[in-house]
C-alpha positions in Angstrom: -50.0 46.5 40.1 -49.9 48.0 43.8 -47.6 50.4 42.5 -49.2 51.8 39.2 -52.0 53.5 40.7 -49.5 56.0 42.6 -46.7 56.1 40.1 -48.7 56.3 36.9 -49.2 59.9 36.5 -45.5 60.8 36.6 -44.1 57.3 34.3 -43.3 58.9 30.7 -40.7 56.5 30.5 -40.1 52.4 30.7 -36.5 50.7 30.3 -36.5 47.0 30.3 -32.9 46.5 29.7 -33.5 42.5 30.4 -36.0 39.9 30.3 -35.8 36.8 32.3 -37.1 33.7 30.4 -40.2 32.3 31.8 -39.8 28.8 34.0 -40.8 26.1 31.7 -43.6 24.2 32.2 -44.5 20.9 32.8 -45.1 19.1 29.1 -48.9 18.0 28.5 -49.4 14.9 26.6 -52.0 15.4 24.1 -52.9 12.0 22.2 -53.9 12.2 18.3 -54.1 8.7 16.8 -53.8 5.3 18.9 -53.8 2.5 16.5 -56.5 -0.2 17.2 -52.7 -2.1 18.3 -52.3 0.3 21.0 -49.7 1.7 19.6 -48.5 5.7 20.5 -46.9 6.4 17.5 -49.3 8.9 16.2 -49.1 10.6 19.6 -47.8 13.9 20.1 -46.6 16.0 22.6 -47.3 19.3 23.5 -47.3 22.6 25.6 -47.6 25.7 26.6 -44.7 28.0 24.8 -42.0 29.4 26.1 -43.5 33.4 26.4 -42.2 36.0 28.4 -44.0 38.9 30.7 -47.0 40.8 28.7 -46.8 44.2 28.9 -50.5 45.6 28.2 -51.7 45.2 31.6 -48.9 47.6 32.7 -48.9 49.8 29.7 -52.6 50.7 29.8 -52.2 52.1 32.9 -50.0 54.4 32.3 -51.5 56.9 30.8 -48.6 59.4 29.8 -45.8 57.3 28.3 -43.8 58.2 25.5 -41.2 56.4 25.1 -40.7 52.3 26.2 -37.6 50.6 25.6 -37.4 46.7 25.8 -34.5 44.1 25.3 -35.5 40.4 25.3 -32.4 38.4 26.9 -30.4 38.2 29.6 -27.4 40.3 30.4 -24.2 39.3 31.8 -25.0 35.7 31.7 -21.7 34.3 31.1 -21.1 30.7 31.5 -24.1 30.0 31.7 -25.1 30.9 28.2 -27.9 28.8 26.4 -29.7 30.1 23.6 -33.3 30.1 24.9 -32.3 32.8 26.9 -32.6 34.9 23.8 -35.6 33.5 22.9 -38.4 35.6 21.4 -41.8 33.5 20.3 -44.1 34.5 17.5 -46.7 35.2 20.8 -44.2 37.8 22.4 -44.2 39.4 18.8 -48.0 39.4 18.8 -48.5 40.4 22.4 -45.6 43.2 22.5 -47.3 44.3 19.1 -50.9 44.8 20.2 -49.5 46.6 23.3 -47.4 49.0 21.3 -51.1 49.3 18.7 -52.8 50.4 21.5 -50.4 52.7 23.6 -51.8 56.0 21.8 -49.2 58.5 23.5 -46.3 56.1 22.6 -43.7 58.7 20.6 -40.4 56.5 20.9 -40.0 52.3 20.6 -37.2 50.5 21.0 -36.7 46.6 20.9 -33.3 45.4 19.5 -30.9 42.8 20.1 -34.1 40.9 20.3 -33.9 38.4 17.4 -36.3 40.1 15.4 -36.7 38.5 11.6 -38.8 39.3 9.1 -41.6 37.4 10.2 -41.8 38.7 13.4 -41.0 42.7 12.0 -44.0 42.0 9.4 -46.2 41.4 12.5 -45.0 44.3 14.0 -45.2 46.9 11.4 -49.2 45.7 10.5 -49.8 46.5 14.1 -48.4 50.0 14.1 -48.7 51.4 10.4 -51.9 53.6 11.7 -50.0 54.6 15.0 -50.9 58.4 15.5 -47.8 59.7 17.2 -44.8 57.3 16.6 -42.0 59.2 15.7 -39.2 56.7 17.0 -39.0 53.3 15.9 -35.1 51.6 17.0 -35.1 48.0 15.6 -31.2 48.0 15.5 -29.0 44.4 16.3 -31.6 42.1 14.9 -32.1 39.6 11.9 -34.4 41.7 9.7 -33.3 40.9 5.7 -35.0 42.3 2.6 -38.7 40.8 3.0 -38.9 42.7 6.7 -37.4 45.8 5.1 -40.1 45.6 2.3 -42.4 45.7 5.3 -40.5 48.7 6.9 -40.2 50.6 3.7 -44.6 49.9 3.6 -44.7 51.7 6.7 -42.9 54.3 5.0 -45.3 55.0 2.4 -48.2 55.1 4.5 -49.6 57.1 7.4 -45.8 57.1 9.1 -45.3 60.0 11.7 -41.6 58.5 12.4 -38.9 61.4 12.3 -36.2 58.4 13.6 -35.6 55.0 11.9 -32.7 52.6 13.3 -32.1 49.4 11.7 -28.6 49.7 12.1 -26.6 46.0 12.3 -29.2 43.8 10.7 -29.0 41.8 7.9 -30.6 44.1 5.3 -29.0 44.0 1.3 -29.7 45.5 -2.2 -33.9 45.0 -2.5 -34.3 45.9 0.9 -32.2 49.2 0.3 -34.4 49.7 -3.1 -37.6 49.0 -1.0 -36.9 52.0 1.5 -35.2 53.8 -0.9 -39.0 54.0 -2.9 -40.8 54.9 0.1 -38.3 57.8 0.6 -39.2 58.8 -2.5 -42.7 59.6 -1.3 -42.3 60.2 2.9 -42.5 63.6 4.3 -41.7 63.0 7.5 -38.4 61.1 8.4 -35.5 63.4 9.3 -33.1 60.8 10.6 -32.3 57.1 9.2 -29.5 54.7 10.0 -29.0 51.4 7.9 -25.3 51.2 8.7 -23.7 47.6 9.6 -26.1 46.4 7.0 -24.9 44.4 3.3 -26.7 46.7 1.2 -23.5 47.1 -1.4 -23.0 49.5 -3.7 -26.6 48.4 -5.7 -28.2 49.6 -2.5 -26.0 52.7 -1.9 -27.2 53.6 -5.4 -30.7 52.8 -5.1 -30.6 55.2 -1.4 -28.9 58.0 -3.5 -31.9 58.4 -6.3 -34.3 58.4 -3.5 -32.3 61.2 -2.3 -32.2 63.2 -5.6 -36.4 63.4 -4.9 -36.7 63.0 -1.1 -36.7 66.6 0.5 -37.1 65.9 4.4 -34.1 63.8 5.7 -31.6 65.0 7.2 -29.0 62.7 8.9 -28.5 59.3 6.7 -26.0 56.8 8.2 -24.9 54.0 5.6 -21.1 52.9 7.5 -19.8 49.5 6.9 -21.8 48.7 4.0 -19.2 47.3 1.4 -19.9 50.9 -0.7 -17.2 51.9 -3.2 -17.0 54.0 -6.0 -20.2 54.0 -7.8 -21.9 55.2 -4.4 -20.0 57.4 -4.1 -20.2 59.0 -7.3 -23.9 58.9 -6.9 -23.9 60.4 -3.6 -21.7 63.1 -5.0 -24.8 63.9 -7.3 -26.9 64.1 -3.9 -24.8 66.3 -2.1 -25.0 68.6 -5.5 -29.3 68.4 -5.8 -30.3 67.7 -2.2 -30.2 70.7 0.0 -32.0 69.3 2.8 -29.3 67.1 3.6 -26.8 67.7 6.4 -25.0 64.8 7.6 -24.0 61.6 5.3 -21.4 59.0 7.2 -20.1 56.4 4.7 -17.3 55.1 6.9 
């Protein structure tokens, strides 16, 4: 906070390749029942959660950035791996969300290898589907499956600016392909999508490929190690016929 008011006109760019989780606090006691006996049984216990750093106090004062990049975990940790390292809470989401809602120059966000599921991805995506000058969203090494990519492929069809979608290495199969494969249908704007290191099979290869036969904007489609075989690529031998927008395909 010392340091924003100096720095902030020159930041267009924030990296957090790590977050630390935050100490844990002591548990508060809340009572709910106490039988006439005395007894504690209907007692619970509870506290505050285990929430990392929020951003928005930083991010609205910088008044230039464009691109903010954010990994929640620790790097390097070695032996001394334990799981709540990794640990990113429905409040992060909603916090992290809001910031990103609100950060009006924002043109490129990243968050992956952040244990992002569909839940947390739905929360995201309501936040930003109105965001005027997104046109980078990375969401790669996550847990987003169909019902987030539904979510993604909504953001799609609406107001999107995004030239860039990354959801490579997810967990992301045949109605979640059909799902982004229907907004495609419709977007204008995206030039460059990666769904590679998914499980979309050849159902979802095809369902990409008709989208394909209508979309006229993208450009660079990455669909690697996706258990595709022959019917994709029979359909994607129609694409490469009918689309002429189309410049790089990687099915390896």
């Amino acid at each position: 906070m010392e340091t924003l008011p100096l720095a902030s006109p020159y930041v267009r760019q924030l990296n957090i390749i790590q977050l630390l989780p935050p100490v844990k606090e002591e548990v508060i006691r809340v009572k709910d029942d106490v039988s006439d006996a005395g007894s504690e049984a209907g007692s619970d216990w509870d506290g505050p959660q285990m929430d990392h750093f929020e951003f928005s106090p930083v991010i609205e004062r910088l008044p230039h950035l464009e691109k903010f990049q954010v990994t929640y975990g620790v790097r390097d940790c070695g032996m001394n791996f334990e799981w709540n390292l990794f640990q990113f809470t429905q409040r992060d989401c909603l916090m992290l969300s809001k910031c990103i809602k609100n950060c009006s120059t924002l043109t490129s966000f990243q968050l992956h290898r952040s244990k992002v599921d569909d839940d947390k991805v739905r929360v995201l995506i309501s936040h930003i589907l109105d965001h005027p000058t997104l046109k980078e969203l990375d969401l790669s090494h996550n847990l987003i499956s169909d019902p987030g990519a539904r979510g993604i492929g909504k953001f799609l069809n609406g107001h999107s600016q995004l030239v860039r979608l990354n959801l490579s290495n997810n967990k992301i199969k045949a109605a979640g392909a059909a799902a982004i494969g229907h907004a495609l249908k419709r977007n204008t704007t995206l030039k460059e999508l990666n769904l590679g290191l998914n499980r979309l099979g050849d159902e979802g290869g095809q369902s990409l490929c008709k989208a394909l036969l209508e979309n006229a904007t993208l450009e660079h489609l990455i669909l690697a190690s996706n258990e595709m075989s022959e019917p994709t690529a029979a359909a994607m031998a129609q694409v490469a016929i009918h689309n002429s927008t189309l410049r790089k395909v990687n099915l390896s």
